[in-house]
C-alpha positions as CSV (number, residue, x, y, z in Angstrom):
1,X,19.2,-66.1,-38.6
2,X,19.3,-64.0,-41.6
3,X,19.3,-60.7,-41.8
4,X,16.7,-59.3,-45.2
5,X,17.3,-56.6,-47.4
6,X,14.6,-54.2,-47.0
7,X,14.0,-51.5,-49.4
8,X,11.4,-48.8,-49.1
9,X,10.5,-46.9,-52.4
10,X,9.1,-43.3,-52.5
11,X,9.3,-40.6,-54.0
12,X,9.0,-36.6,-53.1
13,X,6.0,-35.1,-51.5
14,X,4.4,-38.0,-51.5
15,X,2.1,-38.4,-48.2
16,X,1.7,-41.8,-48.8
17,X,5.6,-42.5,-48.3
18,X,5.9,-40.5,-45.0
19,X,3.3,-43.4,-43.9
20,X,5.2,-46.2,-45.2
21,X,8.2,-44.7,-43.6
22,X,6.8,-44.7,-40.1
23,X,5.6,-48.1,-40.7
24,X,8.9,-50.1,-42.1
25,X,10.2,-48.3,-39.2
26,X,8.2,-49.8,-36.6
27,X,8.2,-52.9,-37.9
28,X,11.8,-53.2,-38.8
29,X,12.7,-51.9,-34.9
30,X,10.3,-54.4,-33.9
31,X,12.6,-57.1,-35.4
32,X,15.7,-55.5,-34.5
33,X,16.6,-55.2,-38.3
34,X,17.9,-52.0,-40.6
35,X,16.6,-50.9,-43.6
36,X,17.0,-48.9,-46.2
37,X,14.9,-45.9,-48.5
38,X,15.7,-45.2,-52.3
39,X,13.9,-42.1,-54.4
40,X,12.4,-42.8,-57.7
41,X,12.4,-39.7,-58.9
42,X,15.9,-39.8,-60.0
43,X,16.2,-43.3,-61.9
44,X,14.1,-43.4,-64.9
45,X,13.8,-47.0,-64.9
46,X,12.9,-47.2,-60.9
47,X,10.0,-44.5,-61.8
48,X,8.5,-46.4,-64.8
49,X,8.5,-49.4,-63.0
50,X,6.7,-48.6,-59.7
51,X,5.3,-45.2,-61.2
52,X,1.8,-45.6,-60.0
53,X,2.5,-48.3,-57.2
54,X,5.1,-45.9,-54.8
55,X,5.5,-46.3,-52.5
56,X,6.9,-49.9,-52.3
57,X,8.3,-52.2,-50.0
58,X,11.2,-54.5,-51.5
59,X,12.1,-57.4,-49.6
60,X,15.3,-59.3,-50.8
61,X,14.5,-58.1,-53.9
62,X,10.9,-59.1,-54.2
63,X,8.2,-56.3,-53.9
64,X,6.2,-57.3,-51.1
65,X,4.0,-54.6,-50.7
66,X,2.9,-50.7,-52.1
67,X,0.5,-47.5,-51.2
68,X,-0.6,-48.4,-47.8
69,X,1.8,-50.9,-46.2
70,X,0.0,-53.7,-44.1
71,X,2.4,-53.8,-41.1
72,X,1.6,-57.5,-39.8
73,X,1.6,-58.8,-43.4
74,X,5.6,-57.0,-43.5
75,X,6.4,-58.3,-40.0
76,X,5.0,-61.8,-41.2
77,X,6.9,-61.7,-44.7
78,X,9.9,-60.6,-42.5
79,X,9.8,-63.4,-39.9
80,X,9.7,-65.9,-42.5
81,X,12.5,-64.3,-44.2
82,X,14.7,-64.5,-41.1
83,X,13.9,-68.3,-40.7
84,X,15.6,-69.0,-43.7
């Protein structure tokens, strides 16, 4: 089973992220996998890219999701992920 690389976005007092982090969380634990968070605020390029979108949810280097993350959509992108 493989294990994804999941990479949350955000960015500082951002309310929004503080939800997505409670949500990758849950999900992730659900599915016995780790991930990881990364700060825009300090990489130019990351902060242009996503600057309106944060936060995100980067899943083996696809963004899979942004603002208000859809939990089962995550899990489902996740599960499939893991199948490969």
């Amino acid at each position: 089973m493989a294990k994804p690389d999941v990479l949350l976005l955000t960015k500082a007092n951002c309310h929004l992220c503080s939800a997505a982090r409670d949500a990758v969380g849950r999900v992730t634990a659900g599915l016995g996998l780790e991930w990881r968070e990364q700060l825009v605020d300090n990489d130019p390029e990351l902060r242009e890219r996503y600057a309106e979108e944060i936060p995100v949810v980067v899943v083996d280097g696809i963004q899979r999701d942004f603002w208000k993350i859809d939990e089962a959509r995550l899990t489902r992108v996740l599960q499939q992920a893991m199948a490969k």
